[in-house]
Every structure is written in structure tokens, then in C-alpha cells.
C-alpha positions as CSV (number, residue, x, y, z in Angstrom):
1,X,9.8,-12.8,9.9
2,X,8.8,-11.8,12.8
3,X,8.8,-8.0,14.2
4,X,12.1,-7.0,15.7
5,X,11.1,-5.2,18.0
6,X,7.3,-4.4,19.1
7,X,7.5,-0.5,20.6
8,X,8.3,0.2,17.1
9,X,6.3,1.8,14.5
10,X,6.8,0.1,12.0
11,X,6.4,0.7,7.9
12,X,4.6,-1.6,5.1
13,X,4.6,-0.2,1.7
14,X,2.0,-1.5,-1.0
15,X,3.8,-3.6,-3.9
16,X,2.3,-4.7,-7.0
17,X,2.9,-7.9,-8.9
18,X,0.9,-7.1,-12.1
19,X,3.2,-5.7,-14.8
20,X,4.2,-7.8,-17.9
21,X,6.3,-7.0,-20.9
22,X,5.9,-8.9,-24.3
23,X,9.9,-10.6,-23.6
24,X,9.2,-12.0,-20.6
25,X,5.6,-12.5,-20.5
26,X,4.6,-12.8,-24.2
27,X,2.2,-9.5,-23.8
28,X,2.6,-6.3,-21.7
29,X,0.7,-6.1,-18.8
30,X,-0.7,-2.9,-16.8
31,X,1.9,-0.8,-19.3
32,X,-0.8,-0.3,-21.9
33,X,-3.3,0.0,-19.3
34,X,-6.7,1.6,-21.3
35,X,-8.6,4.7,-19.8
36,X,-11.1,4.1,-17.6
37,X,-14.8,5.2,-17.4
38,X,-16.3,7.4,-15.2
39,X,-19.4,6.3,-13.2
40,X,-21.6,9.5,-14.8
41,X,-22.2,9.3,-19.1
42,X,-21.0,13.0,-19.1
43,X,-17.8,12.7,-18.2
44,X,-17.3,9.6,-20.2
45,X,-18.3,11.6,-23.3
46,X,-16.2,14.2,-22.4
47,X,-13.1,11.6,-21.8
48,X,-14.2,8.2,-24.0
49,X,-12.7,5.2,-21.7
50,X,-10.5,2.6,-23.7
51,X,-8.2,4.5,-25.0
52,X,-4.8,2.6,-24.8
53,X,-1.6,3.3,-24.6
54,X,1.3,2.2,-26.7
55,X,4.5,0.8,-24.7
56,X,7.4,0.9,-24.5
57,X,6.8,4.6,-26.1
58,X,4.1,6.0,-23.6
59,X,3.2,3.5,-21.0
60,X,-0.5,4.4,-18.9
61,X,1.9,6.1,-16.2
62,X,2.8,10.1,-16.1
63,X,6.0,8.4,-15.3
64,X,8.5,6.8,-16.2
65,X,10.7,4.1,-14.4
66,X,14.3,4.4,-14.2
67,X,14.4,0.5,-15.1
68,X,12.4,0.3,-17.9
69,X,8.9,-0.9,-18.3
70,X,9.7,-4.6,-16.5
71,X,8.2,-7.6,-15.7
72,X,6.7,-8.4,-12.2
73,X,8.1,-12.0,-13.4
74,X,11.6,-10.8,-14.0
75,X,13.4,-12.5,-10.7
76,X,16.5,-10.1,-11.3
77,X,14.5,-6.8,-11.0
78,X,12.4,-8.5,-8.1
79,X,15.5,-9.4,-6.0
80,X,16.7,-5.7,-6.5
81,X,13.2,-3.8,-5.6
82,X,13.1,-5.8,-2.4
83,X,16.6,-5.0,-1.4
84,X,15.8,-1.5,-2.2
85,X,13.0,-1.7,0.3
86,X,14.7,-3.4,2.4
87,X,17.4,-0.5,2.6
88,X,14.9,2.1,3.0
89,X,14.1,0.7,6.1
90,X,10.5,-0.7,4.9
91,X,9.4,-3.5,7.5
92,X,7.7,-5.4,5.0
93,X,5.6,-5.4,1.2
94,X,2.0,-5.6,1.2
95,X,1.4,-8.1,-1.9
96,X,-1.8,-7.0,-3.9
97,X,-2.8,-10.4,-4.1
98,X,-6.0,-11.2,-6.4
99,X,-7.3,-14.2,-5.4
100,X,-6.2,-18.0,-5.6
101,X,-4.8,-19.1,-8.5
102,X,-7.0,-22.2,-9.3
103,X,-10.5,-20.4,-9.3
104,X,-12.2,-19.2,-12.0
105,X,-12.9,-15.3,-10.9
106,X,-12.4,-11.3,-12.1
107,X,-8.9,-10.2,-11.2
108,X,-7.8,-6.8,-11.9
109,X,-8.8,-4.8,-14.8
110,X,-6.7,-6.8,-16.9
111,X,-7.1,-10.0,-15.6
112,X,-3.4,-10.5,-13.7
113,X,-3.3,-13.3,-11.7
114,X,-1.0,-12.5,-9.1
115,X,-0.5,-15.7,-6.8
116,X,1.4,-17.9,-9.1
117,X,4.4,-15.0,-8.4
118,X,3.9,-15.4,-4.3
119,X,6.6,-18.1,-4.0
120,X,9.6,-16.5,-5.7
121,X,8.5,-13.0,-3.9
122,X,8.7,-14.9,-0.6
123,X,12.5,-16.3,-1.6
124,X,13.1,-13.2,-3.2
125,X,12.2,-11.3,0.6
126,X,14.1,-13.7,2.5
127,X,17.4,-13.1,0.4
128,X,16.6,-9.4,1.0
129,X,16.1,-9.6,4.7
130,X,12.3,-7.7,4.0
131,X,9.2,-9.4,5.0
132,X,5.8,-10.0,3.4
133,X,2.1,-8.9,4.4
134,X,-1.0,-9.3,2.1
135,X,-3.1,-6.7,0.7
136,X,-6.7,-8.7,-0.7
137,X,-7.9,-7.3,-3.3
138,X,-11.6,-7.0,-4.7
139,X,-11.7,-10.0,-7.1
140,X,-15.0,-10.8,-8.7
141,X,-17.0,-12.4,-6.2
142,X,-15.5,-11.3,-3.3
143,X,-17.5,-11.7,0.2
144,X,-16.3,-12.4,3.4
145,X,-16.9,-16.3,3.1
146,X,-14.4,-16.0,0.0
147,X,-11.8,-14.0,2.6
148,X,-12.5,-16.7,5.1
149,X,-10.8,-19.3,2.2
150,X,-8.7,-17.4,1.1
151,X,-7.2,-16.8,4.8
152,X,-6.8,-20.2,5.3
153,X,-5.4,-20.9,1.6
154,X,-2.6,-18.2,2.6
155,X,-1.6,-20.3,5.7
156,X,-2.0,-23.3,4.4
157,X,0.5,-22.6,0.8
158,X,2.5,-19.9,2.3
159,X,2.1,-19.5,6.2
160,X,5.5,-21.8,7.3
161,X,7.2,-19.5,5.0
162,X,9.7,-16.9,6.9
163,X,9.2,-14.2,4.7
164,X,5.8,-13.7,6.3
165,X,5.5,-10.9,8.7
166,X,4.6,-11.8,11.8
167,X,4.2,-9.6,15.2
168,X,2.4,-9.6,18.9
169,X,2.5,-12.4,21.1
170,X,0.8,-14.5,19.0
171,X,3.1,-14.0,15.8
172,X,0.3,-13.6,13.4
173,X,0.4,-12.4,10.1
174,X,-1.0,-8.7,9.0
175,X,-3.6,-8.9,6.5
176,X,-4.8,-5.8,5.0
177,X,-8.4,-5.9,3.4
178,X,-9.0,-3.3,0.4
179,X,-12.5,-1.8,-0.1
180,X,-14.0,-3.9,2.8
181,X,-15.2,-0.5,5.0
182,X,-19.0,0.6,5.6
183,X,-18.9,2.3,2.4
184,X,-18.4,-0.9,0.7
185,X,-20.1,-3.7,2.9
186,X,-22.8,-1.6,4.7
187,X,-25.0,-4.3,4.3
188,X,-22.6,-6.7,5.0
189,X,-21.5,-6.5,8.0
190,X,-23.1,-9.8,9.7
191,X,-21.6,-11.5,7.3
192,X,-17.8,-9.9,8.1
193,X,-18.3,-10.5,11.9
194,X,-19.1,-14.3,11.5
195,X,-15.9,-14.7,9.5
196,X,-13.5,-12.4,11.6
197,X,-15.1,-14.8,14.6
198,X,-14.6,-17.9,12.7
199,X,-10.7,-17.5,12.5
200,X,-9.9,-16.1,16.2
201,X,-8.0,-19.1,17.4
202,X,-7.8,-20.8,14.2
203,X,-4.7,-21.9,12.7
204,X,-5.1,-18.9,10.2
205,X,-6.0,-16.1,12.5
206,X,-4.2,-12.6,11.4
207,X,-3.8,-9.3,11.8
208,X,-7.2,-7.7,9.9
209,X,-7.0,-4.1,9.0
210,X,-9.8,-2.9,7.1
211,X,-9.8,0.3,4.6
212,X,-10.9,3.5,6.6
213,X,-13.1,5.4,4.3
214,X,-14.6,7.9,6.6
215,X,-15.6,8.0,9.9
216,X,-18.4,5.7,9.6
217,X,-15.5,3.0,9.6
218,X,-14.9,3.8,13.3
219,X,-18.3,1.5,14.4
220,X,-17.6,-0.7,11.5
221,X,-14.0,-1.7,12.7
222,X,-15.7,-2.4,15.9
223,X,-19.1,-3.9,15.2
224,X,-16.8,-6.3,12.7
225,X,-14.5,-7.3,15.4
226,X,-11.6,-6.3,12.4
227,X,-8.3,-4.9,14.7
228,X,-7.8,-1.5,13.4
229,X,-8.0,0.0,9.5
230,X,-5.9,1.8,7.0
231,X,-6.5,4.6,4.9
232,X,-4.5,3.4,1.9
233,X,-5.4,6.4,-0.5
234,X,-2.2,8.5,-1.5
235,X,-4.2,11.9,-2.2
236,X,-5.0,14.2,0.5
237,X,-8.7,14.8,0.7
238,X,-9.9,12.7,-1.7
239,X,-11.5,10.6,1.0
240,X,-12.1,11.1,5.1
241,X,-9.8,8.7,5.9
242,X,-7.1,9.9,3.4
243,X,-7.2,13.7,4.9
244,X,-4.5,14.3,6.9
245,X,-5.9,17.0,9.2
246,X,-8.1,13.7,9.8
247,X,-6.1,11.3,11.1
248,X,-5.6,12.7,14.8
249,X,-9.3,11.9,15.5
250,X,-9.0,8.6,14.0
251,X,-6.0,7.5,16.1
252,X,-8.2,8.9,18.9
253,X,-11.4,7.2,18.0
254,X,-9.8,3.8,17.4
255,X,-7.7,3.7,20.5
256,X,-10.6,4.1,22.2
257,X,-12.4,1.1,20.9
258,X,-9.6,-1.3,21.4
259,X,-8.3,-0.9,17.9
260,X,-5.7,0.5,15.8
261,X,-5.5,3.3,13.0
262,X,-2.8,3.1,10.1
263,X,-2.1,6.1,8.4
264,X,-1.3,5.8,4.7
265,X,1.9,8.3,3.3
266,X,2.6,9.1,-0.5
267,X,4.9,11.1,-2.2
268,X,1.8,12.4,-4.6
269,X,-0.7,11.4,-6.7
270,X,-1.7,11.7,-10.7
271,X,-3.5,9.0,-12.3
272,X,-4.7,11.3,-15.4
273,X,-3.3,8.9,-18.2
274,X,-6.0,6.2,-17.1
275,X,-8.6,8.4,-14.9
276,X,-8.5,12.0,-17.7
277,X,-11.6,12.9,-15.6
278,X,-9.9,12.6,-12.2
279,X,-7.7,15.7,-12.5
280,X,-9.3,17.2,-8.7
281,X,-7.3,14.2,-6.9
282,X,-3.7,15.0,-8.6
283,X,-1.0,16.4,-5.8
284,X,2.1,17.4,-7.1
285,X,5.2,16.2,-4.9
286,X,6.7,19.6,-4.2
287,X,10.4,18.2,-4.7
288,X,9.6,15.9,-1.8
289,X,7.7,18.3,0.4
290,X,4.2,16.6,0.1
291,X,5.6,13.3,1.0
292,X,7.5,15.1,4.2
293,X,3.8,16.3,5.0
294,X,2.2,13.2,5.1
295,X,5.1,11.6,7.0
296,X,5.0,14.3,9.9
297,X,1.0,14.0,9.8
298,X,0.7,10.0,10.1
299,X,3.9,10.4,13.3
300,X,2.1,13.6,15.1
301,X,-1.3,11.9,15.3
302,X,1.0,8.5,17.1
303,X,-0.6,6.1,13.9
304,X,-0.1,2.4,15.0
305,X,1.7,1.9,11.7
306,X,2.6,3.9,8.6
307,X,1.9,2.2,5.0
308,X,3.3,3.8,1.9
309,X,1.1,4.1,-0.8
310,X,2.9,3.0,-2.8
311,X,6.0,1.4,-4.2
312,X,5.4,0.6,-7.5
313,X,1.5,1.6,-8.5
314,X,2.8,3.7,-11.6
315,X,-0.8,4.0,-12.8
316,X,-1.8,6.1,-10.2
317,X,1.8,8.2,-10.0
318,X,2.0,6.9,-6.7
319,X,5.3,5.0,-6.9
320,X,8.7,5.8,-4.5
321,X,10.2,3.3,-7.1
322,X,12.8,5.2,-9.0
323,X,12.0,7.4,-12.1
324,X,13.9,8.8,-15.4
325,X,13.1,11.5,-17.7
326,X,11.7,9.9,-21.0
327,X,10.1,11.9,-24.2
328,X,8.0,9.8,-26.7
329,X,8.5,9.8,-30.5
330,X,6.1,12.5,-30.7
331,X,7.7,14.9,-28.2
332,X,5.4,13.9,-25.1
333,X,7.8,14.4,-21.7
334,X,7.1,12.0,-18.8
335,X,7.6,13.7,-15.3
336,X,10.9,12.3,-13.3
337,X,11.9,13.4,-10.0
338,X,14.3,16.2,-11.1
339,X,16.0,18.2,-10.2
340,X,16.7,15.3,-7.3
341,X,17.7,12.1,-8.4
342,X,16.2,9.0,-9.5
343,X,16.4,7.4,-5.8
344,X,14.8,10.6,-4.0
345,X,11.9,9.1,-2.8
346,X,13.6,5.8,-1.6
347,X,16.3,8.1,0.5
348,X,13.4,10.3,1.7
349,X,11.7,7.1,3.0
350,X,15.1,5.9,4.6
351,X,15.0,9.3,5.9
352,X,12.1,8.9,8.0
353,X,12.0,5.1,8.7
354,X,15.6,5.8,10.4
355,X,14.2,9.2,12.5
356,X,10.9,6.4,13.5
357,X,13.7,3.7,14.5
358,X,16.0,6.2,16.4
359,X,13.0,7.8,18.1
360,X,10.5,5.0,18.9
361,X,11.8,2.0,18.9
362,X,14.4,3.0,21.4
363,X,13.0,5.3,24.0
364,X,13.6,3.0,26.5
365,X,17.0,2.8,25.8
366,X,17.8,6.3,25.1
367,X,17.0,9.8,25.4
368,X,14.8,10.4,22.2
369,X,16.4,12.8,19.3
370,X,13.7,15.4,18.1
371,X,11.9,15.1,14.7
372,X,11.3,18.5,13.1
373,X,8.7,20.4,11.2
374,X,8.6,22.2,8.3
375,X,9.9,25.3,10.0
376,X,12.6,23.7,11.9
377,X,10.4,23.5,14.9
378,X,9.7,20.3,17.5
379,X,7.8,17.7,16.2
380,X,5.6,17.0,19.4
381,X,4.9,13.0,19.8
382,X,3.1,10.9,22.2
383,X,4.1,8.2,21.1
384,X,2.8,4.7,22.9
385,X,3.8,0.8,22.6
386,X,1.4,-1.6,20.3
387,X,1.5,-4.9,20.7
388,X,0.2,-5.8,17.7
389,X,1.6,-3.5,15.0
């Protein structure tokens, strides 16, 4: 599907394909996700990684979904989580895709295979009138010759589909690259630049947004020949390229090079039930008031694009995905989005995807209406056309 209109600024939020439950799948999946270990032997003595957890009781999440812990192969609740998105106003669903299904590699922590899902998502997106990016994700073994297959695998199994998202004059799909940055492939970057000039032209050429880490990724982007980055991370501070205060000199930095920064929103972040020793990332979501502060940030610095991190990464308390209270059978609560309702976050996101579309994508058209701050005030905007996002 191509973009409907490109002065827009338009949204992608991340999507997840892993979860399993033991009536669908035979097993759950990602629910009974174990702790995690920390990279110091401290802090794993202090927190011991592999704890599990036991669903449908407590589920690794420090929430709890108003549909129940489901299966990313349930057609029924993937029909209704792309028409949600699709009435939020959400441009398209970046797929954390692990790799091609036929190869013998490392997926996620649990070994979710996520391509074998790809062609009911794609039906499932048309039906919904929502579109589909990619979001590659560190497999085992993955180096930019890999991403160079797997880049023409995606066109070659899925490309005609037209689900795909497709923008700029030359209609090309948006590919988002996870953990590819200089913090990740500092000694890699020969290696990136061959591939990113291998596709130009090619019959699989996209869209490349690497992840901005810090501002190291400025010269990377560029020396790469990748068209912009993203910041993906939902916690404010936790990295460079996640701070908010940051993102002005990014915008700035990029634009200057010829590329394009994309500013990642969430509504907040806790990932304590798999990361104990994490604790210093966790934002609270103020009844809605963190996520309205990353929204205003990523419009005020004029981002190229917006991605939501995230709709449905539970894990990581990340999720706009609708939420219910639930207590366990020991007396454990699960945080819900109360007092507001279950939907909050999904009406917030409509919120601002409709203030982007009535302010952006029609200037030409119309006078602009004003976005506000927090105290009511003018939300000043210099907002400019890009062709490619």
C-alpha cells in the first residue's frame, strides 16, 4: 500500500508475532518468558536469571492484556489488532521478523520463528486497510551479507503483496534494521556499505533506517549510505538516541547529511518481570502524560516519521494494546490502565495521529489548527515535506 499522501508524517508502530498459548500452539510462547541475565556476575547473583513464569496465572508482563494471553497464530485476534491500528490512525506495523524460515539459525530468546505467520499478517492488513513494514531482527548470525538475502527473500515471497508499505517516487518498501548502529557494527561498517550499495537499483531496494544509538550514529548513517535511523527504545534516557531533549539535534544533524531521523514514542516502560535488575529504565505512564510527552517531543523537533514503541511487546510494558486488571492466585495485582479504560492508549494514539493528519498533511490545503503543550500553550512546528517517509 502505498503512502497516501507524502507531506505527511506518517506513523509505524512495532508489532510482534511471537506469542503462543498451549491451545493453539501446543506450548506457550513469550507468556512464560524466564528472567534474563545481566552482563555483570553481581547483579545476576543478586537477581538469578531463569526464573520462569507460570501462565495463564502470571505471565512475564507487569501487565495484563484485556484479551487474554493469545496466540500471534490466532487469525481472529490478528484481524482485530490490525483493525485496531488501523483505527488509531497507524500508517503501518513494523513485523519483528527473525529471519527466513528455511535456515537453521538463533531466533529470539525462545526460538519463535516468525516468518511462517508473514502471509496471513499480510491478508489480515489488507482486510484492515493497514499496511506492513519490517523490523529485522538480530538472529544468530546476522551480518550485512545475511540482510543482503534476506532483502531480496522479502521481495521475492512477499514484495507483490499490497499490504506492503510503500512511499517516495520509487514506491519502495521501509525496512527498519534493529541493533545495526556504530555501537553494534563499529567494525563493520565496510561490510554495511557494500550491501546498502549492492541493492540501490535492485529489484529489492528499500527504505533502510538503522537504530540511532547515540550520536556516533550520525557518521554511521552516512558513511553506510543507510537513509536515516530510528531510535526505537520506549524509555527516556536510557540511550542518546532515546532521550527526548535529544532528538532536535538529531533531526538537525541528519537533515543535514541528506538523511532522515525517526523518533520513537511509548506510553512507558517496565520490563522488571524479565530484566529484575533493570528497575533505572522503568517510566511510569502518568495516566497518559508520558506518552503525550514523547508525542509533542518527536512533532517539535519536525521527526521524518514517528514509530510507536510499541504495540504489543508486553515484556517490556511497552504495549498500547489494551489492558485489564488481573490478580494471581496468590494475590499478585497486574498494573491496567485505570482509572482510564482499557483502550486509552489506542484513543491517545488516534488522538495524535488525527492532530499530525489535520496539521501536516494538509497545510497546503488549509490553514493549520494549533497543537498544544502541556500548559495549553502553541506547539511551535516547522514542519517540512519528505519524500521518502
Amino acid at each position: 500500500m502505498a503512502a497516501p499522501n507524502s507531506g505527511c508524517i506518517h506513523t509505524h508502530a512495532a508489532f510482534y508475532l511471537w506469542y503462543g498459548n498451549p491451545s493453539i500452539d501446543g506450548k506457550w510462547m513469550h507468556w512464560d518468558h524466564s528472567t534474563l541475565p545481566h552482563w555483570t556476575s553481581a547483579m545476576n547473583e543478586r537477581y538469578p536469571p531463569g526464573r520462569s513464569h507460570s501462565p495463564p496465572d502470571s505471565p512475564h508482563s507487569t501487565f495484563y492484556p484485556r484479551r487474554g494471553l493469545y496466540s500471534s497464530a490466532d487469525g481472529g485476534v490478528l484481524r482485530e489488532q490490525l483493525r485496531e491500528l488501523s483505527q488509531a490512525g497507524v500508517s503501518s506495523v513494523m513485523l519483528s521478523w527473525w529471519g527466513q524460515a528455511g535456515l537453521r539459525i538463533k531466533r529470539d530468546s525462545q526460538g519463535v520463528s516468525t516468518d511462517e505467520r508473514i502471509p496471513e499478517v499480510l491478508d489480515a492488513a489488507s482486510d484492515a486497510n493497514m499496511s506492513v513494514s519490517w523490523h529485522l531482527e538480530p538472529y544468530g548470525g546476522r551480518s550485512a551479507r545475511s540482510v543482503r538475502a534476506d532483502l531480496r527473500y522479502l521481495h521475492t515471497q512477499y514484495g507483490a503483496h499490497p499490504a506492503i508499505w510503500r512511499q517516495g517516487v520509487r514506491r519502495l518498501p521501509l525496512v527498519f534494521l534493529y541493533d545495526v548502529s556504530m555501537e553494534h557494527a563499529e567494525n563493520d561498517v565496510e561490510e554495511w556499505k557494500e550491501m546498502v550499495a549492492q541493492i540501490r537499483g535492485s529489484p529489492e531496494d528499500a527504505i533502510l533506517l538503522s537504530l540511532y544509538h547515540d550520536r556516533r550514529d550520525i557518521d554511521f548513517v552516512s558513511a553506510v549510505g543507510f537513509d536515516g535511523a530510528y531510535s526505537y527504545f520506549a524509555s527516556d534516557g536510557a540511550t542518546e538516541g532515546s532521550t527526548s531533549s535529544h532528538w532536535d539535534y538529531a533531526v538537525h544533524k541528519l537533515r543535514l547529511a541528506g538523511k532522515m531521523f525517526v523518533a520513537s514514542v511509548g506510553p512507558g516502560y517496565d520490563d522488571t518481570r524479565i530484566r529484575p535488575w533493570n528497575e533505572q529504565s522503568t517510566q511510569g505512564r502518568e495516566r497518559g502524560a508520558y506518552y503525550d510527552r514523547m508525542w509533542r517531543a518527536a512533532v517539535k523537533a519536525n521527526a521524518a516519521a514517528i514509530t510507536i514503541t510499541s504495540y504489543n511487546e508486553w515484556g517490556e510494558g511497552t504495549q498500547i494494546e489494551p489492558a485489564r486488571p488481573h490478580t494471581t492466585s496468590s494475590g499478585d495485582t497486574y498494573q491496567d490502565y485505570s482509572p482510564e479504560e482499557p483502550d486509552f492508549y489506542l484513543r491517545r494514539t488516534q488522538y495524535w495521529t488525527d492532530q499530525l493528519n489535520a496539521s501536516v498533511c494538509n497545510k497546503r490545503a488549509a490553514p493549520r489548527p494549533r497543537l498544544l503543550d502541556e500548559n495549553g500553550q502553541p506547539l511551535r512546528m516547522a514542519f517540512s515535506v519528505h519524500d521518502d517517509l
